[in-house]
C-alpha positions in Angstrom: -8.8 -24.9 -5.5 -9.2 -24.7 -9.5 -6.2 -24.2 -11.6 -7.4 -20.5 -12.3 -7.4 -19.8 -8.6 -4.2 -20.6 -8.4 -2.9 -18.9 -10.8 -4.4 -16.1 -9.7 -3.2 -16.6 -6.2 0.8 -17.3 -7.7 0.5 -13.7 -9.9 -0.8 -11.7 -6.8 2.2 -13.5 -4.6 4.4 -12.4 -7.6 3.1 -9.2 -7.0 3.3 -8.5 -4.1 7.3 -9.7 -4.1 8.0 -7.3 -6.9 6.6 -4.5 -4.9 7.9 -5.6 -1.8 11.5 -5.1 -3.3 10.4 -1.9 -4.4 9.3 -0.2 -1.9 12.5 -1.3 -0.2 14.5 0.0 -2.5 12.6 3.3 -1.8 13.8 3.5 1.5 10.7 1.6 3.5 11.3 -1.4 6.1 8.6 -4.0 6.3 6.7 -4.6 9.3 3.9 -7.5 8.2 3.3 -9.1 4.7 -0.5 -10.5 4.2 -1.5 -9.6 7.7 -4.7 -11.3 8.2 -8.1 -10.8 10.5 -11.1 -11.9 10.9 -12.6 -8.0 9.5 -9.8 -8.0 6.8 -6.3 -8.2 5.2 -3.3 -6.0 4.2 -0.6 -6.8 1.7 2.3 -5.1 3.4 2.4 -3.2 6.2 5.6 -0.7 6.0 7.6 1.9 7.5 9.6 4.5 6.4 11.0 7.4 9.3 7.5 7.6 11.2 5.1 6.8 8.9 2.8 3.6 8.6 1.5 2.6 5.3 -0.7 -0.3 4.7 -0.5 -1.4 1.4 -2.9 -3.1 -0.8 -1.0 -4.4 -3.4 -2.8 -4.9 -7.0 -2.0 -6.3 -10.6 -3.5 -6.0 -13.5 -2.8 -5.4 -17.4 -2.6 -1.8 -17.1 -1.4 0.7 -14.0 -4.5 2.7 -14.4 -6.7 -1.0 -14.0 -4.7 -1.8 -11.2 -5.3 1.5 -9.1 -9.7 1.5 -9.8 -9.6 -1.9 -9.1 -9.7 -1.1 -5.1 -13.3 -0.7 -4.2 -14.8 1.2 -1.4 -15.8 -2.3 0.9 -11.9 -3.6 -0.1 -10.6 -0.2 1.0 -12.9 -0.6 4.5 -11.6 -4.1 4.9 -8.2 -3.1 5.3 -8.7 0.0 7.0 -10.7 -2.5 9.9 -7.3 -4.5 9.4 -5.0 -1.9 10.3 -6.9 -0.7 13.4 -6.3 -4.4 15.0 -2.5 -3.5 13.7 -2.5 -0.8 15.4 -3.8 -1.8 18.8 -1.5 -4.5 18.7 1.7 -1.9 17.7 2.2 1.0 19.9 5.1 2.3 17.9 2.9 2.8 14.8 -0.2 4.1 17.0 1.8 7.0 17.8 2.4 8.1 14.3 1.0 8.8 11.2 -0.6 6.1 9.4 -2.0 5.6 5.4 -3.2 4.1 3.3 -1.3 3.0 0.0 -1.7 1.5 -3.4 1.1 -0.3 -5.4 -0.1 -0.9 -9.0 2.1 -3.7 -10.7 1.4 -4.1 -14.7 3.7 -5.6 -17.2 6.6 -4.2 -18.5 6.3 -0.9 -16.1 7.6 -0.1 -13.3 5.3 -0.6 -10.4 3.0 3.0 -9.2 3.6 4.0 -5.8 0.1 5.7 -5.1 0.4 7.1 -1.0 -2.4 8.4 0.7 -4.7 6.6 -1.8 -7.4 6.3 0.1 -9.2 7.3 3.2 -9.4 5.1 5.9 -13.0 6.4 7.1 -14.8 4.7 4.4 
């Protein structure tokens, strides 16, 4: 692995820690953190009351960078993801489910973006 590889991976870990504690200070309860498959991957997988997010986590220089940078094959990678979630979890089958961005930029706060994309891509 080269040395910008893994600095690349150490930010998006950082990350995805920052919005980790975020999101639990919002009130949501993690179910999965880099839940992998063979179609795809999902940052955090989350609950809050009976809703599902999966959450792609991204980090960039600006919010606004951070929120384009998901593209449309990304977002159908983690949508294939949570559908192997969600066979495997009954209790989040039976709810609602989304799909959610959390920009992280320098000195901001990190974006909570729900709903933020469409899991029919």
């Amino acid at each position: 692995m080269t040395r910008d590889r893994r600095a690349s991976e150490a930010a998006g870990r950082g990350a995805e820690l920052i919005a980790l504690w975020y999101l639990r200070l919002k009130g949501w309860r993690l179910l999965a953190e880099r839940y992998r498959t063979p179609v795809g991957e999902v940052d955090l997988v989350m609950r809050k009351g009976s809703v599902t997010a999966f959450i792609e986590v991204k980090a960039r220089p600006s919010l606004d960078g951070a929120v384009e940078s998901v593209s449309p094959r990304q977002a159908r990678r983690i949508a294939a993801a949570a559908r192997q979630f969600l066979a495997q979890d009954r209790e989040a089958a039976r709810h609602a489910c989304r799909f959610d961005i959390v920009a992280v930029s320098p000195y901001h706060w990190p974006r909570h973006i729900a709903n933020a994309f469409d899991g029919d891509q």
